[in-house]
mmCIF file of the N, C-alpha and C atoms, coordinates in Angstrom:
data_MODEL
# 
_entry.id   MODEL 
# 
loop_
_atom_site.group_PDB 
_atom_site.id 
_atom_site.type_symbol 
_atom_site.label_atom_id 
_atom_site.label_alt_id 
_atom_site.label_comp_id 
_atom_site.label_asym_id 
_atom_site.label_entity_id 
_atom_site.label_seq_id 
_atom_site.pdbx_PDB_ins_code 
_atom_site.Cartn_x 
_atom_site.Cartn_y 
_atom_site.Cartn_z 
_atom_site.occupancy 
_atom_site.B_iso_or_equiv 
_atom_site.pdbx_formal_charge 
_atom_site.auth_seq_id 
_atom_site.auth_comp_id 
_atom_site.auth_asym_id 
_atom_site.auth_atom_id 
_atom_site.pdbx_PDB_model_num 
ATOM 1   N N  . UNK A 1 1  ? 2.905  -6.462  -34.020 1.00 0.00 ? 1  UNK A N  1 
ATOM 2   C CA . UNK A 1 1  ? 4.073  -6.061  -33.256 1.00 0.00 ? 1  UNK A CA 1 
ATOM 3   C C  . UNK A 1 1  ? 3.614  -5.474  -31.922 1.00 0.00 ? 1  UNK A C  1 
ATOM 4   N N  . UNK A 1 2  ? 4.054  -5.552  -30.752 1.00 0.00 ? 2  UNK A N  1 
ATOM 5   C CA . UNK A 1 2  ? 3.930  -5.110  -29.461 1.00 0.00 ? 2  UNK A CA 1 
ATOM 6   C C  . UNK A 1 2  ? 4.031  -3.631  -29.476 1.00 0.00 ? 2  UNK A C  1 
ATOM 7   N N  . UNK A 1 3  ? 3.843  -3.226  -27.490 1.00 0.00 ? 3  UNK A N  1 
ATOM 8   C CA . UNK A 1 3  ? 4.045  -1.862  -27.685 1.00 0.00 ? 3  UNK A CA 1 
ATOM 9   C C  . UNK A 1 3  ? 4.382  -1.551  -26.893 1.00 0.00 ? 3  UNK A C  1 
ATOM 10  N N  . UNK A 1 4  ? 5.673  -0.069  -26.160 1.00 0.00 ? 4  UNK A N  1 
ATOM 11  C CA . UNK A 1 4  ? 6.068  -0.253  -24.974 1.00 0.00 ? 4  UNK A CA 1 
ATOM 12  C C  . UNK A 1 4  ? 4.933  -0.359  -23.686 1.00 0.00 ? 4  UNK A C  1 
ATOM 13  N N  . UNK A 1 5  ? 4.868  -0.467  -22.801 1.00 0.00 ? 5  UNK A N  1 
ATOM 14  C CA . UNK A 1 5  ? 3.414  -0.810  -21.921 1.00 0.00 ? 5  UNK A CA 1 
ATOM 15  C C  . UNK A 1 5  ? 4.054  0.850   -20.850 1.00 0.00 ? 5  UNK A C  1 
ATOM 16  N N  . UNK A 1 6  ? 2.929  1.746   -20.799 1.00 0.00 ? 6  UNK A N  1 
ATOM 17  C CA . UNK A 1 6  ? 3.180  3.047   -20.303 1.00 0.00 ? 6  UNK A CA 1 
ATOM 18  C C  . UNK A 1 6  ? 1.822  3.300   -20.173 1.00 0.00 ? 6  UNK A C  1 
ATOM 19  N N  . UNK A 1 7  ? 2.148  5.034   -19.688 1.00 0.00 ? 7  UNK A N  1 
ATOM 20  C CA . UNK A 1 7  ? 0.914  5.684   -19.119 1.00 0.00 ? 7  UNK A CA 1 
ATOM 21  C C  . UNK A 1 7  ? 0.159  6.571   -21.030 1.00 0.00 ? 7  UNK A C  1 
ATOM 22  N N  . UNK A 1 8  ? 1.022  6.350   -21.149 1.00 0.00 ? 8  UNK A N  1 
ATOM 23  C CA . UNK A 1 8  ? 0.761  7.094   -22.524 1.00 0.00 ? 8  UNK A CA 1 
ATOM 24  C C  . UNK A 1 8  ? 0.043  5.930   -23.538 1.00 0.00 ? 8  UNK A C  1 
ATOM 25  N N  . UNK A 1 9  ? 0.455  4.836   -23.528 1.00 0.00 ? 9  UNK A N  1 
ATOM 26  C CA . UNK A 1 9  ? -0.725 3.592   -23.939 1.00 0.00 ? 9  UNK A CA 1 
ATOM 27  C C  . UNK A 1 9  ? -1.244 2.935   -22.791 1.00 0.00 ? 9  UNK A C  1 
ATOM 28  N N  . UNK A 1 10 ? -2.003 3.802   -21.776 1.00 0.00 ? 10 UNK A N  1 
ATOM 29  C CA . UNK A 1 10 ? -2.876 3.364   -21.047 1.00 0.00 ? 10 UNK A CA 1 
ATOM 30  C C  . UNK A 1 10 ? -3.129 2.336   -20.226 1.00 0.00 ? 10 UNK A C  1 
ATOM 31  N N  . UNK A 1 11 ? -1.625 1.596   -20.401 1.00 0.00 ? 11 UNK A N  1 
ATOM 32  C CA . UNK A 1 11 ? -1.238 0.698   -19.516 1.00 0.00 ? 11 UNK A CA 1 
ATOM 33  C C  . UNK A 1 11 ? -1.776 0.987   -18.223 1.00 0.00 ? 11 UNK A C  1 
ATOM 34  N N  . UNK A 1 12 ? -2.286 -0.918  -17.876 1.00 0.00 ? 12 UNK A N  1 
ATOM 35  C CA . UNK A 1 12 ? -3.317 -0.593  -16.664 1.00 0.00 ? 12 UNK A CA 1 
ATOM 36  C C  . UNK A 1 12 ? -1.341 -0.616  -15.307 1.00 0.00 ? 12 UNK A C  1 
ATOM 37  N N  . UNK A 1 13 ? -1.874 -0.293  -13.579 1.00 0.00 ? 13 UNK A N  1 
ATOM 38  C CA . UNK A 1 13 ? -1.015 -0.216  -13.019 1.00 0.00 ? 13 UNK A CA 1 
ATOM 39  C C  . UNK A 1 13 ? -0.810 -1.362  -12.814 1.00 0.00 ? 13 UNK A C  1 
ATOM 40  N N  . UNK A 1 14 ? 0.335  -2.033  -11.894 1.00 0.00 ? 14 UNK A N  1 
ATOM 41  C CA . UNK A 1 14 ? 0.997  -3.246  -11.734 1.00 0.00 ? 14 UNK A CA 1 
ATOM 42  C C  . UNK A 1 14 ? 0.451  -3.392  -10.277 1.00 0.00 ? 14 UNK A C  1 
ATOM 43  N N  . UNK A 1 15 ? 0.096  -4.316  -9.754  1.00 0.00 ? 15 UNK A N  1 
ATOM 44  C CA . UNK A 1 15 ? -0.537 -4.477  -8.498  1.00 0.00 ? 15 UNK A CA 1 
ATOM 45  C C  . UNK A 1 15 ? 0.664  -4.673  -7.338  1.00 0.00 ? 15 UNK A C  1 
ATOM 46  N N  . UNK A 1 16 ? 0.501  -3.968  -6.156  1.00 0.00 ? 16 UNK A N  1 
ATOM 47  C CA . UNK A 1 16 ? 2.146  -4.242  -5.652  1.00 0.00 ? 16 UNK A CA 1 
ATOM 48  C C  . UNK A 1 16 ? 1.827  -4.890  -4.433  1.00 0.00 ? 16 UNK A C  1 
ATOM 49  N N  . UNK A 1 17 ? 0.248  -5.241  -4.052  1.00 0.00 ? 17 UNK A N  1 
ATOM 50  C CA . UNK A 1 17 ? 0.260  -5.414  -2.840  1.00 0.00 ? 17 UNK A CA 1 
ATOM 51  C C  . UNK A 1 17 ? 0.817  -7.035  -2.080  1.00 0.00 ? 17 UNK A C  1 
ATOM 52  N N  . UNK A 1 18 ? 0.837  -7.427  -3.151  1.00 0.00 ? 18 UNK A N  1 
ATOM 53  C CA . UNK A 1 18 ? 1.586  -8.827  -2.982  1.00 0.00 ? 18 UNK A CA 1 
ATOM 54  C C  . UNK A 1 18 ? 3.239  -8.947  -3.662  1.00 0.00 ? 18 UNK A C  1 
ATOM 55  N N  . UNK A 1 19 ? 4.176  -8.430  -3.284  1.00 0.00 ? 19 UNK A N  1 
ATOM 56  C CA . UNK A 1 19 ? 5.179  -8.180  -4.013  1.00 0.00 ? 19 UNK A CA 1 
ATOM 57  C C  . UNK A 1 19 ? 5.854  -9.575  -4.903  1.00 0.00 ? 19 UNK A C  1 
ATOM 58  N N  . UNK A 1 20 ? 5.994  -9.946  -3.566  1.00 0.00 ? 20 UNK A N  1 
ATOM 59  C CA . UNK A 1 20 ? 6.124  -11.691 -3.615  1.00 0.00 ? 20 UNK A CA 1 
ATOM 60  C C  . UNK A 1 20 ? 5.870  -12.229 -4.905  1.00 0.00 ? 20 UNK A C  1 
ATOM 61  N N  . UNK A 1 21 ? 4.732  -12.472 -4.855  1.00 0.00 ? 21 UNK A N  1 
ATOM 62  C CA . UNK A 1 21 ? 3.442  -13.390 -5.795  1.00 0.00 ? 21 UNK A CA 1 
ATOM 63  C C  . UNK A 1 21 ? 3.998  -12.367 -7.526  1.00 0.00 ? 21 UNK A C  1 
ATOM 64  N N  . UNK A 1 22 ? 3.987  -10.909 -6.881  1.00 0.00 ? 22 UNK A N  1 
ATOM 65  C CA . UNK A 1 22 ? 3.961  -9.855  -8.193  1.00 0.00 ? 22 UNK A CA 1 
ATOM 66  C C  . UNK A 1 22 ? 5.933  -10.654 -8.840  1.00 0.00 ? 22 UNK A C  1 
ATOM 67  N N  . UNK A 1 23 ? 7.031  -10.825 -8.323  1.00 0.00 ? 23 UNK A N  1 
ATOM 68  C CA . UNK A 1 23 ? 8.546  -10.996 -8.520  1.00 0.00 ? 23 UNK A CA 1 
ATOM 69  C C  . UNK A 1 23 ? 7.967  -12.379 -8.903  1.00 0.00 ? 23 UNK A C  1 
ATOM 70  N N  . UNK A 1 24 ? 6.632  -13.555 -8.284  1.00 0.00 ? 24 UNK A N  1 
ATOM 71  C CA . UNK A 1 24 ? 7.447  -15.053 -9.191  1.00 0.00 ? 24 UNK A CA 1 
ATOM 72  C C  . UNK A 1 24 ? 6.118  -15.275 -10.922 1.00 0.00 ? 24 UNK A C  1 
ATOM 73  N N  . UNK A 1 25 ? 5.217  -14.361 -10.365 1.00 0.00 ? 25 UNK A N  1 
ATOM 74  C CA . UNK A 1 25 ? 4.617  -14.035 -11.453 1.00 0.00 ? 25 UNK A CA 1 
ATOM 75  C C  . UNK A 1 25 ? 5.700  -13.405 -13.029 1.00 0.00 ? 25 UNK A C  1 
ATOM 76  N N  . UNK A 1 26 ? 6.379  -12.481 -12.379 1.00 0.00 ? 26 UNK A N  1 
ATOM 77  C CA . UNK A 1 26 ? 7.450  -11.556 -13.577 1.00 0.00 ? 26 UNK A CA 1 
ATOM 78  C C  . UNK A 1 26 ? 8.724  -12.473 -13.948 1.00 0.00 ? 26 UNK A C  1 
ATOM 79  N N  . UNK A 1 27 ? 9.022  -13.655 -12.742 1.00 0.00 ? 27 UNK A N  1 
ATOM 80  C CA . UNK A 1 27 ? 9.349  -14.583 -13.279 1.00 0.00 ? 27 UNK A CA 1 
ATOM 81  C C  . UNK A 1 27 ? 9.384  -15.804 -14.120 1.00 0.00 ? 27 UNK A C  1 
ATOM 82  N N  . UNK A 1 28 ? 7.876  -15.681 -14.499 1.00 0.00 ? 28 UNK A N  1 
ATOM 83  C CA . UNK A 1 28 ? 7.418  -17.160 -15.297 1.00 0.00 ? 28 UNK A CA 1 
ATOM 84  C C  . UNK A 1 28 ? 7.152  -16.379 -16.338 1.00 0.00 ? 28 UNK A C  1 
ATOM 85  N N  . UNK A 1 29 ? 6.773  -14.781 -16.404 1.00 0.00 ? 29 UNK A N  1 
ATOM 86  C CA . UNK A 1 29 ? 6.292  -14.221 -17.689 1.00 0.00 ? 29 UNK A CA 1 
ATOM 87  C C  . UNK A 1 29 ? 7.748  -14.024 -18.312 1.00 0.00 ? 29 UNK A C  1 
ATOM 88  N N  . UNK A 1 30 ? 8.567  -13.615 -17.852 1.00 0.00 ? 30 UNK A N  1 
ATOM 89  C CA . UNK A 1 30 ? 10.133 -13.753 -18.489 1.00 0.00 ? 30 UNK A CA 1 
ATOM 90  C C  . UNK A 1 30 ? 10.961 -15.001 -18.806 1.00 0.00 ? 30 UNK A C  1 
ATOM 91  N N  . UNK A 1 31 ? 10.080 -16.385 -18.060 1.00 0.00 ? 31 UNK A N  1 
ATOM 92  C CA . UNK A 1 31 ? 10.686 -17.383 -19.093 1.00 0.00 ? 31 UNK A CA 1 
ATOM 93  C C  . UNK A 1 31 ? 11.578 -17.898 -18.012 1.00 0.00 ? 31 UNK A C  1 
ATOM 94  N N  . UNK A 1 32 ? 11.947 -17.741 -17.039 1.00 0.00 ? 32 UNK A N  1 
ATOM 95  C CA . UNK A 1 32 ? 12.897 -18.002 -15.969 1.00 0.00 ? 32 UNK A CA 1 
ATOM 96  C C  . UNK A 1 32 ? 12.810 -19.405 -15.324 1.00 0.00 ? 32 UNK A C  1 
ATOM 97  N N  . UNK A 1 33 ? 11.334 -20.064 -15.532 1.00 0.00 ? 33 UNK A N  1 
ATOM 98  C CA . UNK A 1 33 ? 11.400 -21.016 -14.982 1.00 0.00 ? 33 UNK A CA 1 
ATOM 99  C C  . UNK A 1 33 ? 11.346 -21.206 -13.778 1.00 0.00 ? 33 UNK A C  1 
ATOM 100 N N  . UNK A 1 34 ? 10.791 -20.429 -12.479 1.00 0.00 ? 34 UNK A N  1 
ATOM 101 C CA . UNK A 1 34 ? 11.361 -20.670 -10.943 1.00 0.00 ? 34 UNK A CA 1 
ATOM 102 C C  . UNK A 1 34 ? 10.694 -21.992 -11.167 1.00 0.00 ? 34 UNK A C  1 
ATOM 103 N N  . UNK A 1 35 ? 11.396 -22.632 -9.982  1.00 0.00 ? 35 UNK A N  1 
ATOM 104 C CA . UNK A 1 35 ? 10.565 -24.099 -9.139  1.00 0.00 ? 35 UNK A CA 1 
ATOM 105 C C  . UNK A 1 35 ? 9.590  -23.101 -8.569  1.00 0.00 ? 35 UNK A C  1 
ATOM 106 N N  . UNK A 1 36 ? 8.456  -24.595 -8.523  1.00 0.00 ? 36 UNK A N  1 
ATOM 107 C CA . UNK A 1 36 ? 7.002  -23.780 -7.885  1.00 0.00 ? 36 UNK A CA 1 
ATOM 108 C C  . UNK A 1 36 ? 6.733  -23.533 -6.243  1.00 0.00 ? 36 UNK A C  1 
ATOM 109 N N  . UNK A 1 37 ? 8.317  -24.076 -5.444  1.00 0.00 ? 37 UNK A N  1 
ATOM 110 C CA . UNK A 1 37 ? 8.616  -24.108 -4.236  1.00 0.00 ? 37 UNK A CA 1 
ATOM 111 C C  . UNK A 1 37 ? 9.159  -22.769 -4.312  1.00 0.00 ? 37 UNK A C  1 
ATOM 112 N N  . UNK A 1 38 ? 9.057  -21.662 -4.807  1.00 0.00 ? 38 UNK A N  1 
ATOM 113 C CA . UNK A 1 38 ? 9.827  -20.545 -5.588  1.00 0.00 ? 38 UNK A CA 1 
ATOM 114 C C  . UNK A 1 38 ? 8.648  -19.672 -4.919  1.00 0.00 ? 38 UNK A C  1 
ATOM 115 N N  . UNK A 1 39 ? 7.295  -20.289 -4.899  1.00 0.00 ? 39 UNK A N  1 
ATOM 116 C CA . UNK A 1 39 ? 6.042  -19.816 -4.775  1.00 0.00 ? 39 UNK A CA 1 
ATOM 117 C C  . UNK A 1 39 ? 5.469  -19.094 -3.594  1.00 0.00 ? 39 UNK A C  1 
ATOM 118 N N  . UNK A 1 40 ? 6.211  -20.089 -3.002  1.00 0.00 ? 40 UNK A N  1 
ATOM 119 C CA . UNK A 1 40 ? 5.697  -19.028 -1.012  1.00 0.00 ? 40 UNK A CA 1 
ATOM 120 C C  . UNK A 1 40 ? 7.020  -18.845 -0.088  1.00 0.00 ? 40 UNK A C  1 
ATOM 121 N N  . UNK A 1 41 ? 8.220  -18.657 -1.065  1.00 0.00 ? 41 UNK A N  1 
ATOM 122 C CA . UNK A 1 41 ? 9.426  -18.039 -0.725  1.00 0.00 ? 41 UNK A CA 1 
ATOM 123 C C  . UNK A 1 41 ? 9.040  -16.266 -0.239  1.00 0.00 ? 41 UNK A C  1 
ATOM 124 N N  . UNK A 1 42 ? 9.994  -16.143 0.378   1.00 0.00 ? 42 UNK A N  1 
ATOM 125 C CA . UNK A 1 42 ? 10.240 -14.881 1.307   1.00 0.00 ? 42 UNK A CA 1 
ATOM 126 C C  . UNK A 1 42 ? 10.372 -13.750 -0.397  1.00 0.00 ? 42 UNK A C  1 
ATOM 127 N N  . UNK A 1 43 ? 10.300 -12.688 -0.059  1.00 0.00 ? 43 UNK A N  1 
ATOM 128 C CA . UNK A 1 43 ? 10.549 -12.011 -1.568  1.00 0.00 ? 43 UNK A CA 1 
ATOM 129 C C  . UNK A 1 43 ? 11.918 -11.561 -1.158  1.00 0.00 ? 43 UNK A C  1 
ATOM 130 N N  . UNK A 1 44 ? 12.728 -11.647 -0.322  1.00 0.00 ? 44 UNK A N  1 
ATOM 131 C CA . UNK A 1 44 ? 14.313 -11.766 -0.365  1.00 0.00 ? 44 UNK A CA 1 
ATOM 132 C C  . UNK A 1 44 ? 14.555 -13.388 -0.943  1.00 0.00 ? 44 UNK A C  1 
ATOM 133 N N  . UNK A 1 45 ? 14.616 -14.064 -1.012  1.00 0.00 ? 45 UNK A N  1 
ATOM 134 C CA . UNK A 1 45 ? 14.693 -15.567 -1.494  1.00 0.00 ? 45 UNK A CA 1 
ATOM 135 C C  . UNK A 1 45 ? 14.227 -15.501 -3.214  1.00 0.00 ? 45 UNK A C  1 
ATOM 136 N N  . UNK A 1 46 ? 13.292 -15.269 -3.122  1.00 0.00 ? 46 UNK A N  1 
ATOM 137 C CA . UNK A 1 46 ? 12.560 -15.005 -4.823  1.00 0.00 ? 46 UNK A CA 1 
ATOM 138 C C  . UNK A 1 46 ? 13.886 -13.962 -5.731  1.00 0.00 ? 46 UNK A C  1 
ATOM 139 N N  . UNK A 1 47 ? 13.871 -12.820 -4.897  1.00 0.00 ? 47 UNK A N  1 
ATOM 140 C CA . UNK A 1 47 ? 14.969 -12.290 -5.579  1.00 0.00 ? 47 UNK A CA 1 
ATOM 141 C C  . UNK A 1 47 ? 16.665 -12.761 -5.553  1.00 0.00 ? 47 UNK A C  1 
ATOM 142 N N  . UNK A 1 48 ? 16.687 -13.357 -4.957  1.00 0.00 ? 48 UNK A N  1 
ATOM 143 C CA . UNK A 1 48 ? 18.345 -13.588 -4.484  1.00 0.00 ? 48 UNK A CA 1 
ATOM 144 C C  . UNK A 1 48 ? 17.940 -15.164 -5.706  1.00 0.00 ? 48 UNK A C  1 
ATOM 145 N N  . UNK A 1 49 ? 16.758 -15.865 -6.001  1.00 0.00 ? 49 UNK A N  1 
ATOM 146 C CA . UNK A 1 49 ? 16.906 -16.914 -6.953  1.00 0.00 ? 49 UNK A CA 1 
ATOM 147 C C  . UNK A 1 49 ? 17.147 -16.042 -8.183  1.00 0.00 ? 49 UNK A C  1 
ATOM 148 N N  . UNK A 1 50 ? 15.958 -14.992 -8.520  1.00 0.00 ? 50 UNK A N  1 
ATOM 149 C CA . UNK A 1 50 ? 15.914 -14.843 -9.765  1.00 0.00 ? 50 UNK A CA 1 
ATOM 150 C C  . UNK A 1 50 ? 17.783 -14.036 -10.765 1.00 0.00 ? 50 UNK A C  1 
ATOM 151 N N  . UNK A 1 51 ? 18.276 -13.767 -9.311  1.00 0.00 ? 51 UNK A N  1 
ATOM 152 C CA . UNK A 1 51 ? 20.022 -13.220 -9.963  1.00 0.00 ? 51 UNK A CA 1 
ATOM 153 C C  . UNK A 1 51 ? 20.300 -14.321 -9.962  1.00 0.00 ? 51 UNK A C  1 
ATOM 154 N N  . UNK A 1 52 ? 20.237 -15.336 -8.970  1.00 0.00 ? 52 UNK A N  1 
ATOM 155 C CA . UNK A 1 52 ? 21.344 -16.639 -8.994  1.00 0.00 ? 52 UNK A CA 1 
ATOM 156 C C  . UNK A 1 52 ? 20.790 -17.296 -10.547 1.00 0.00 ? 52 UNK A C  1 
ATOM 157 N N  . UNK A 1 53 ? 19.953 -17.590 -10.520 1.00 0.00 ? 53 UNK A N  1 
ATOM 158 C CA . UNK A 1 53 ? 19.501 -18.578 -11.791 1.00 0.00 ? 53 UNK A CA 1 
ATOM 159 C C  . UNK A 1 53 ? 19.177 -17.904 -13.115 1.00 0.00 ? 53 UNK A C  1 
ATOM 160 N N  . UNK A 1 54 ? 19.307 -16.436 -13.446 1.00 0.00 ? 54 UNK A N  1 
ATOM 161 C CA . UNK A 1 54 ? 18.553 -15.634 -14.549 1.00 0.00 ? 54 UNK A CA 1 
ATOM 162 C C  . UNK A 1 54 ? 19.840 -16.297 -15.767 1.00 0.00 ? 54 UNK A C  1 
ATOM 163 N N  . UNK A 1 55 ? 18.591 -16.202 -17.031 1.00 0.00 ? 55 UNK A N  1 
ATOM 164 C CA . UNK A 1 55 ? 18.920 -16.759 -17.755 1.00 0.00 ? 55 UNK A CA 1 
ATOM 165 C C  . UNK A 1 55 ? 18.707 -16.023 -18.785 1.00 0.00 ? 55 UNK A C  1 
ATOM 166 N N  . UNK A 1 56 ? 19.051 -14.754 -19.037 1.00 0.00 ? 56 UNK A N  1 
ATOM 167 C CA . UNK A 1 56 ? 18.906 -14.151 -20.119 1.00 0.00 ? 56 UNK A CA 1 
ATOM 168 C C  . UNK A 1 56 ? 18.920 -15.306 -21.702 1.00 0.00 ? 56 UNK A C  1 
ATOM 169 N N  . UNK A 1 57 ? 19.473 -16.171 -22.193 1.00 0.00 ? 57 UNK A N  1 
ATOM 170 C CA . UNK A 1 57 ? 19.475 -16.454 -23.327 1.00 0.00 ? 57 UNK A CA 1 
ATOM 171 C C  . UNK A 1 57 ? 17.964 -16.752 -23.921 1.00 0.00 ? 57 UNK A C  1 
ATOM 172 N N  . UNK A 1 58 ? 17.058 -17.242 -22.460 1.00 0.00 ? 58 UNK A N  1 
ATOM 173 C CA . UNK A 1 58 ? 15.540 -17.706 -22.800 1.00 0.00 ? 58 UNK A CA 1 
ATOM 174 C C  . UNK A 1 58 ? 14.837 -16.464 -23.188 1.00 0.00 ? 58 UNK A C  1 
ATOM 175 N N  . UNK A 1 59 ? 15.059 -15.058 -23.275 1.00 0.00 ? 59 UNK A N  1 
ATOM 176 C CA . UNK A 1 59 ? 14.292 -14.445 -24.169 1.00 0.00 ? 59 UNK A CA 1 
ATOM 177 C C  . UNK A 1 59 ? 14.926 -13.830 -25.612 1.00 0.00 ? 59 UNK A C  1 
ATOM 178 N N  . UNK A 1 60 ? 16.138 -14.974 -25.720 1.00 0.00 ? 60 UNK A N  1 
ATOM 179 C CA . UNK A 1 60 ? 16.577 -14.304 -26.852 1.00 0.00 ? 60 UNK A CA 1 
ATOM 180 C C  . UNK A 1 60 ? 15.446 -14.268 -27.875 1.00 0.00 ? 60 UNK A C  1 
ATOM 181 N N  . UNK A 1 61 ? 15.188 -13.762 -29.371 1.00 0.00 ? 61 UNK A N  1 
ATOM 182 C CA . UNK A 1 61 ? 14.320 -13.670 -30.321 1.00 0.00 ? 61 UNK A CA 1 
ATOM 183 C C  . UNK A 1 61 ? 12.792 -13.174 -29.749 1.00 0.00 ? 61 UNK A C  1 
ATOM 184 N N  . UNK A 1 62 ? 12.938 -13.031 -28.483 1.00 0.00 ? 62 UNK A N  1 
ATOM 185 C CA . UNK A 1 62 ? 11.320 -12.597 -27.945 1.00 0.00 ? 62 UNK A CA 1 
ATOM 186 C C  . UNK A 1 62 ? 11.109 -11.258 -28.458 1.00 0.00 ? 62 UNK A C  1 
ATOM 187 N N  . UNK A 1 63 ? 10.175 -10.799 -29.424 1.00 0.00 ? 63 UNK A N  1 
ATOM 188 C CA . UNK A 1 63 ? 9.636  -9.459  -29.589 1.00 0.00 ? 63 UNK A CA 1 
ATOM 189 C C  . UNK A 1 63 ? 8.476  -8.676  -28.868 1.00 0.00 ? 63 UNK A C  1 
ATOM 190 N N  . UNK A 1 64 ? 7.310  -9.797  -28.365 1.00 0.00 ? 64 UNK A N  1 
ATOM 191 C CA . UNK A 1 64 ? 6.347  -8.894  -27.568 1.00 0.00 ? 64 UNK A CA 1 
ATOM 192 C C  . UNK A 1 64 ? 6.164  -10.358 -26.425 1.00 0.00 ? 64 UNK A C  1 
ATOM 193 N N  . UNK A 1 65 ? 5.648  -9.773  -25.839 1.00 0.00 ? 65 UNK A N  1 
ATOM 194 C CA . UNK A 1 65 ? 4.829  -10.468 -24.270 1.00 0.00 ? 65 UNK A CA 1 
ATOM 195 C C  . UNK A 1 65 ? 3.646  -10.753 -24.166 1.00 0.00 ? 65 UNK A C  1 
ATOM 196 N N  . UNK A 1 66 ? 3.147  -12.044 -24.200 1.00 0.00 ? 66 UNK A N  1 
ATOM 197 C CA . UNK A 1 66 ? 1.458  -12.170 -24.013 1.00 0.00 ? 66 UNK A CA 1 
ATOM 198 C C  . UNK A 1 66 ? 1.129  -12.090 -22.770 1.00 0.00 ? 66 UNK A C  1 
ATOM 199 N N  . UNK A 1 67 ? 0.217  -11.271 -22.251 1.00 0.00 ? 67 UNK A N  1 
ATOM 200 C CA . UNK A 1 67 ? -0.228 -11.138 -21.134 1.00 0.00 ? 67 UNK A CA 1 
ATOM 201 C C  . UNK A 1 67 ? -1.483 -11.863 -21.046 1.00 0.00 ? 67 UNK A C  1 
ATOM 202 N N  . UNK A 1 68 ? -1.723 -13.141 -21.910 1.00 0.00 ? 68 UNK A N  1 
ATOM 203 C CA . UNK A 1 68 ? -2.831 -14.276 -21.474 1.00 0.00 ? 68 UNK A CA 1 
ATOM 204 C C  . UNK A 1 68 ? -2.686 -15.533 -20.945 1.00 0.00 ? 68 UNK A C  1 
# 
C-alpha cells in the first residue's frame, strides 16, 4: 500500500525550476494523457489544457503512484 508523500516520510522536494516540463510531467503521472505538442507549450497553455481536458474518471480505482 502507498504512503502520503511529505516531509515527515522524507519525501524528496519537487523541482520547480522548470514549471512547465514539472505541470506536463504531473500530467502523464495522473493519467491525463496531454498530446506531446502539450510539451513545449507556454505553462499558461499546459494549464488552461489540463482544466479543459481533465479527466478525473482515469484515476478512478488508483490506490498508489509509481514514481518509475
Amino acid at each position: 500500500r502507498g504512503f502520503k508523500l511529505s516531509k515527515q516520510t522524507l519525501a524528496t522536494a519537487v523541482a520547480t525550476e522548470n514549471p512547465a516540463q514539472l505541470i506536463f510531467d504531473l500530467l502523464m503521472l495522473l493519467k491525463q494523457q496531454p498530446p506531446l505538442e502539450l510539451k513545449t507549450a507556454t505553462l499558461e497553455d499546459m494549464l488552461a489544457w489540463g482544466i479543459a481536458y481533465w479527466q478525473a474518471n482515469l484515476l478512478r480505482n488508483q490506490q498508489t503512484v509509481s514514481t518509475e
